[in-house]
N, C-alpha and C positions, 0 to 999 in steps of 0.2 A: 504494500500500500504506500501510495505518496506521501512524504511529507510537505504540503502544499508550500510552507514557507520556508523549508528548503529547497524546496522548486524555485521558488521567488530568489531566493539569496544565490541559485547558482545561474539563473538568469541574468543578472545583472552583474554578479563578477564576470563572468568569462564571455560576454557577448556583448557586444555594438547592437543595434537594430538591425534585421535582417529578413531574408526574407521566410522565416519561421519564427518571430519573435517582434514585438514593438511593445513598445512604450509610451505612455500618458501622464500627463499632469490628471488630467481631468477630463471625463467626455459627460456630453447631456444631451442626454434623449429625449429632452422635454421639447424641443424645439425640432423644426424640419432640419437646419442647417448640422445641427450634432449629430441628428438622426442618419439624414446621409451618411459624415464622414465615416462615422460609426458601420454601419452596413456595406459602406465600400474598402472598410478595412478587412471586415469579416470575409468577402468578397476575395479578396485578393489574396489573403494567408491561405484562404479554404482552396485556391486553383494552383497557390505555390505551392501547395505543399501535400499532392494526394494522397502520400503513403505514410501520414506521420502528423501528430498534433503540432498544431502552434498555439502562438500564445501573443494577449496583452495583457501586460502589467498597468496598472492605472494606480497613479496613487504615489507616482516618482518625478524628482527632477531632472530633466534631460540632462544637463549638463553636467551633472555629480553624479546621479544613481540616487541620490538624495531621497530617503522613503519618508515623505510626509504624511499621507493617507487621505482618504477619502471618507466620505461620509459611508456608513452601512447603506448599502442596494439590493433592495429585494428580485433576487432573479427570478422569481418564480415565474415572471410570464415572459420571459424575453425571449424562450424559443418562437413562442407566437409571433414578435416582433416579427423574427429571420425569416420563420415561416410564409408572412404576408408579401413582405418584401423581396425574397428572392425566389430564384427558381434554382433547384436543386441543392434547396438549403443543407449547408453544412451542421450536425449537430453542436451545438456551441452553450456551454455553461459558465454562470458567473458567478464564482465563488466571493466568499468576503475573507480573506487572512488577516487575523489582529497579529500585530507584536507589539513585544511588552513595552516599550520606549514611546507609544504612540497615546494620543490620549482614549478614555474608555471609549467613545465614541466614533473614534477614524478607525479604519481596517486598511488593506493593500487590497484593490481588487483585482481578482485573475479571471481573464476569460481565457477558458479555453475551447480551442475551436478541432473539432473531429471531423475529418474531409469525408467525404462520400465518394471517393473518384468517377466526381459527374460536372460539369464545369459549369460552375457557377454565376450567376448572372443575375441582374437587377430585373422585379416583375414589371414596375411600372415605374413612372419617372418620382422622384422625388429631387427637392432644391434644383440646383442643376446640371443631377445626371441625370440622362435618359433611361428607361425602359430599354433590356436588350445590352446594355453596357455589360460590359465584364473587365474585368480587374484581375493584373499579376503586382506582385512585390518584383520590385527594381531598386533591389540593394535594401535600402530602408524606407524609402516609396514606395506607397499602392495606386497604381499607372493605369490607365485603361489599356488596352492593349486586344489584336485582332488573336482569334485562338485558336486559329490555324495551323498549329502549335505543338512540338513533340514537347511535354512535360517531363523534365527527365529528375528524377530523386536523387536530390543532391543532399539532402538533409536527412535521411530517417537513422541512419550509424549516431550523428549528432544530437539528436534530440533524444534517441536512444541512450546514448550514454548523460546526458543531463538529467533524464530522469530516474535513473538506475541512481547515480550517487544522491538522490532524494529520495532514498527510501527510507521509510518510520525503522524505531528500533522502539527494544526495550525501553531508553533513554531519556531517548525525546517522549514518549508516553508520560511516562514518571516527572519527567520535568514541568509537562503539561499540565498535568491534572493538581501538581501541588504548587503551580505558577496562577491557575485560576483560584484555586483554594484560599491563596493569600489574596489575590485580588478582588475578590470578590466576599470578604468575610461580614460586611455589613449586609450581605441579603444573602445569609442564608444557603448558600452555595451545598450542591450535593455531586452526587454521581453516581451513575449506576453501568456496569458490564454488560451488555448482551452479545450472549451469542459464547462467551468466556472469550471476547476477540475486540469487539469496541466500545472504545471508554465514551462516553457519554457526561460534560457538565454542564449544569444548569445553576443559575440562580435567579430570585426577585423581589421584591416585598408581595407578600403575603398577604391578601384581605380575604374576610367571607361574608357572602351575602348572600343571606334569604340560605342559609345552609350549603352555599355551593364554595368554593374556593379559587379564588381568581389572584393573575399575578402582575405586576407594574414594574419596571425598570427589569425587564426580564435578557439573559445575556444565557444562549444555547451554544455550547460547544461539541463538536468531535472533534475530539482528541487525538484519534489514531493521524487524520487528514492535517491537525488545523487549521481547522475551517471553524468558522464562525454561521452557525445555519440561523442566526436568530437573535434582533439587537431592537430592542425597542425602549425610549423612555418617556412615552407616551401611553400605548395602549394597553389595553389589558388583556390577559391571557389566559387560557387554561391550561393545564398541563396534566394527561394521563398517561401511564405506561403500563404493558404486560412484559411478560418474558422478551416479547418476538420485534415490537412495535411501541413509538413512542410518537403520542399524539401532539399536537398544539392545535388551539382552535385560538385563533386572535376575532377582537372585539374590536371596534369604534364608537367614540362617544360623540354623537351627534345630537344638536333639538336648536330651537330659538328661543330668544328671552329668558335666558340661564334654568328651559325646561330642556333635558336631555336624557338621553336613553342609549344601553350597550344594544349597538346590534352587530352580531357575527359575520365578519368579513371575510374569513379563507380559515379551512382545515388545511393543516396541515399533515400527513402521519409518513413517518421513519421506519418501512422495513427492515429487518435484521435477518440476513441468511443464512442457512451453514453452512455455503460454501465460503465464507470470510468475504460476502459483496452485501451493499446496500443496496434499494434505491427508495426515490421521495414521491410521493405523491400529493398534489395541490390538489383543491375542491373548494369555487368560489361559493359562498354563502350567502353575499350580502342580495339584501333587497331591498332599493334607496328608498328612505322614508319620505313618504309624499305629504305636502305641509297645503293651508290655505292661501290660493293663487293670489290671493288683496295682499297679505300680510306680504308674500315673497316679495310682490311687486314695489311696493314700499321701502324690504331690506334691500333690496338690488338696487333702485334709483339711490338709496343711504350713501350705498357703497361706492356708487360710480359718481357720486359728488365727492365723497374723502379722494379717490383717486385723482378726481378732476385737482383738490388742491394741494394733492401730493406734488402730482406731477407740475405745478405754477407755484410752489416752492410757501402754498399760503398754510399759517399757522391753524392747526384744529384745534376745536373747543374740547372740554373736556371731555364730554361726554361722546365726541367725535373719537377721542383717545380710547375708550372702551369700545365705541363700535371697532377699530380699527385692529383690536386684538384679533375677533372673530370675524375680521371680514375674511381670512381665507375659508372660514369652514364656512360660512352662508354665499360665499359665492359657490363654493362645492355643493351645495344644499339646492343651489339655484339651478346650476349645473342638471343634476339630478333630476329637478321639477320642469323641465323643458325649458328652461331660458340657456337657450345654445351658444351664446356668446360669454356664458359668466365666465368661462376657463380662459379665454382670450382675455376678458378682461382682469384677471388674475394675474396670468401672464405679463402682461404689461405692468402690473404693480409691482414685481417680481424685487426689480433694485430699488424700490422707495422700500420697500416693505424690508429689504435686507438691512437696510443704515437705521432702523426702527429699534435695534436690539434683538435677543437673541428668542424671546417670548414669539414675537409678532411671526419671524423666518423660522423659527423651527412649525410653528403651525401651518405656514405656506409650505414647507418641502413635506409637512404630513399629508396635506390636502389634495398635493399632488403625487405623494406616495398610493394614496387610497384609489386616485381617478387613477392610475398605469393599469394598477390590479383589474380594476373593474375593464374598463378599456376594452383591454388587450385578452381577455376573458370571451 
């Protein structure tokens, strides 16, 4: 089994960017223009490279190697993204890797991309590439290129041997599991073995309600990998296990005029094999709660005056200051209730709403955590 961030740490010593491996500060799929580059990277590793995984690391400085991190990214639907977008999608997964130096909240993110030796291509146009494009890696460039083309395997010995010397040990296990141990002693931190092969930690605070037991600032590890499967310090959660499987069901707190309500956003559950393999299975849950069309129409004109004088640099009242917490979750809410622009208009609020402090943007990157889910669903 890999160890994902020794995958990471042999990536970056021993390679430049190339045409099985790149590197990122940061990409954002929230937008067309990220969305592209993004898809024509995947594009382009997926046709360099048919007989052998690639890789981006996201979450580093170009010019040092420098690991600064990224925020937690829930992959769970990003196959769908590749899915829609290309044709003869490559399978590509996005892991989240903590290390210890980073704060609780950044990871390294790794995508890894699994060719299909079928050449790969763009379905339809997005930004401005065409529908029909296709993409090779040229050096550390992903080029458009005609692909007419003997693809010859230059890289699978190489990539081969970069992941052979990231393989988990006794060690790094042991290290893991008493490195989360200590860091996570304020919530409660456990573990549990399935399978007598993967270590498994969890921790969060603890609440019960109405006899059920829910969890907040919740932080989900595998250990054997690590991989970070599970980083929230917002929502809430549940957490069940048997021998075989380990479930999560995450919550949203949604309502207006400080009346709210959990409603179930994605199951999660964690099969355990005996052959020493996993895999993950998602199942979306939510069903947008539908509010009174006066009332929305009302929060929505609220909101698109605060941005009107975000954007014109003019000071809000106080009570503008309160609306302005929850205007990402009631344009979500609007979103939901058929006003088809609130996300656009969210969007555009996006860098007022960042210089606001960390209360207002961590609520915008939830709101648009919840619409990818739903989305792309």
């Amino acid at each position: 089994m890999i160890n994902k961030r020794l995958l990471i740490k042999n990536l970056l010593a021993h390679n430049d960017e190339n045409s099985f491996y790149d590197k990122k500060r940061k990409i954002d799929i929230s937008h067309k223009e990220g969305k592209a580059k993004f898809l024509k990277h995947i594009c382009a590793l997926s046709n360099s490279n048919p007989k052998n995984n690639s890789y981006i690391v996201i979450g580093v400085e170009d010019e040092d190697n420098n690991i600064i991190g990224v925020d937690f990214f829930d992959d769970s639907k990003i196959q769908n993204l590749i899915n829609a977008y290309l044709t003869n999608p490559p399978i590509v997964q996005y892991e989240n890797i903590p290390f210890p130096h980073l704060l609780d909240d950044k990871v390294v993110g790794l995508v890894t991309i699994r060719p299909i030796d079928e050449i790969t291509s763009l379905r339809k146009n997005i930004w401005k590439y065409y529908g029909g494009a296709v993409f090779f890696r040229d050096g550390s460039m992903s080029m458009p290129k005609v692909f007419d083309i003997e693809i010859k395997d230059v890289n699978s010995k190489i990539v081969q041997a970069i992941e052979s010397h990231a393989q988990n040990n006794i060690k790094h296990t042991l290290d893991g599991v008493i490195d989360f141990m200590n860091k996570r002693q304020d919530y409660n931190p456990t573990y549990k073995v399935f399978k007598e092969y993967f270590v498994l930690c969890w921790a969060g605070q603890e609440k019960i309600v109405k006899n059920e037991t829910f969890f907040s600032r919740v932080d989900i590890e595998l250990i054997n990998e690590q991989v970070r499967l599970f980083y929230s310090t917002l929502d809430e959660v549940s957490i069940s296990h048997d021998e075989n499987r380990f479930k999560i069901v995450e919550y949203v707190n949604l309502g207006l005029h400080k009346t709210s309500k959990y409603y179930p956003l994605e199951e999660t559950i964690i099969y355990f094999e005996n052959n020493a393999s996993y895999n993950i299975t998602t199942s979306l849950l939510f069903k947008p709660p539908q509010f009174d069309k006066k009332i929305l129409h009302h929060i929505y004109n609220a909101n698109n005056a605060i941005l009107d004088k975000l954007e014109k640099g003019i000071a809000l009242r106080n009570n503008e200051m309160i609306d302005l917490i929850n205007l990402p979750e009631t344009y979500l809410i609007c979103y939901f209730n058929d006003f088809d622009d609130a996300m656009d208009k969210l969007t555009d609020a996006k860098p007022y709403l960042k210089k606001e402090g960390d209360d207002v943007y961590n609520n915008y990157k939830e709101s648009i955590r919840i619409l990818r889910k739903v989305k792309y669903s």
